[in-house]
C-alpha positions as a Markdown table, in Angstrom:
| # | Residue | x | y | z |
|---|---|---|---|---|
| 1 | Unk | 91.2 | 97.7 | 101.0 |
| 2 | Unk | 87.7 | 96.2 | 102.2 |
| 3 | Unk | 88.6 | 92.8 | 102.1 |
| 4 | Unk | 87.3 | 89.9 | 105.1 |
| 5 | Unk | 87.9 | 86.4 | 105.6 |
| 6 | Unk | 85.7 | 84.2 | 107.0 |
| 7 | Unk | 86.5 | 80.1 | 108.1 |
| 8 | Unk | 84.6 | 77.9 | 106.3 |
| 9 | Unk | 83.2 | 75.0 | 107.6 |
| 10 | Unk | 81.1 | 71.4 | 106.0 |
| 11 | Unk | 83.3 | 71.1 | 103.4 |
| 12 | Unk | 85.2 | 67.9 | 102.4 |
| 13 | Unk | 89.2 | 67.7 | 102.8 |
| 14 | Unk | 89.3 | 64.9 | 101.1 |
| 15 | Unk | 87.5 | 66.1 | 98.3 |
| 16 | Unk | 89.2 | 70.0 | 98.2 |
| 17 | Unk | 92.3 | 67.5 | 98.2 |
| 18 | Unk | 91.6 | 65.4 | 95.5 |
| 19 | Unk | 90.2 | 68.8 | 93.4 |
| 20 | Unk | 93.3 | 70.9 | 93.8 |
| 21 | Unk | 95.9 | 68.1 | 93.7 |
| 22 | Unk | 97.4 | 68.0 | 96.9 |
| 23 | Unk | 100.2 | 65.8 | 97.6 |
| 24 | Unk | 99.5 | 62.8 | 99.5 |
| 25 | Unk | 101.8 | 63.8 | 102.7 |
| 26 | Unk | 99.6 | 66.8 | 103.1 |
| 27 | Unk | 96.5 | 67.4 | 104.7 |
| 28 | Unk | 94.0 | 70.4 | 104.9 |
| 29 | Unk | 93.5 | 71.4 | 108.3 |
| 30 | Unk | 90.8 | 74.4 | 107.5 |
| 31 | Unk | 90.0 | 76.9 | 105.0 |
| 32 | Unk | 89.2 | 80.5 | 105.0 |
| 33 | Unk | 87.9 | 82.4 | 102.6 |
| 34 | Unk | 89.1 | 86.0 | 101.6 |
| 35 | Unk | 87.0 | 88.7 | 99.5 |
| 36 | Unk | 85.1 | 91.4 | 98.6 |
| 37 | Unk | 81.6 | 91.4 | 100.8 |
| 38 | Unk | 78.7 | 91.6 | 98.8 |
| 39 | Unk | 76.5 | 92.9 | 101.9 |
| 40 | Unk | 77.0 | 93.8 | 105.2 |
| 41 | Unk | 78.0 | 91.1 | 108.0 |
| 42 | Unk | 75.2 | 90.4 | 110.2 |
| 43 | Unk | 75.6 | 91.7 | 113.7 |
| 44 | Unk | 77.0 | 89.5 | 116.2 |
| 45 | Unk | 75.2 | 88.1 | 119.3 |
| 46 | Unk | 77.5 | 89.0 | 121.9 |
| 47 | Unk | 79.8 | 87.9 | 124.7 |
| 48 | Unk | 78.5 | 86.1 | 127.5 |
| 49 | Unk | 79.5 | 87.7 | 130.8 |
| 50 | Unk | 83.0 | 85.9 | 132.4 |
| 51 | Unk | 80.9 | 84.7 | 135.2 |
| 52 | Unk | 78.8 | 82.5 | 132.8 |
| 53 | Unk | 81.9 | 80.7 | 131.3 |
| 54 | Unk | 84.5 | 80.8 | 133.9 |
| 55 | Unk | 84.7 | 78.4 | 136.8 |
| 56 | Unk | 87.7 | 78.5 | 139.7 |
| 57 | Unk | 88.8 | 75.6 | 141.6 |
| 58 | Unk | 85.2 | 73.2 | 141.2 |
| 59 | Unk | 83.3 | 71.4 | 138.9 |
């Protein structure tokens, strides 16, 4: 259907709380946004090699 979503981050929960009226024993633990692109993604950097991120039995 050619939608994406995307997490958003630097936003205020307080504030997106406050704006749509949510009840007091709730809390916002992220948003993600869902749409329509209006270009391309950029490409993506990569994925570092297991070697580089992985570490067995020392520190």
């Amino acid at each position: 259907m050619g939608y994406d979503s995307c997490p958003m981050i630097g936003f205020d929960p307080q504030k997106v709380a406050q704006f749509i009226n949510l009840p007091s024993d709730h809390v916002i633990g992220f948003i993600i946004v869902v749409g329509k692109p209006a270009k391309p993604a950029n490409t993506r950097g990569g994925q570092l090699d297991l070697s580089e991120v992985l570490i067995y039995d020392q520190f």
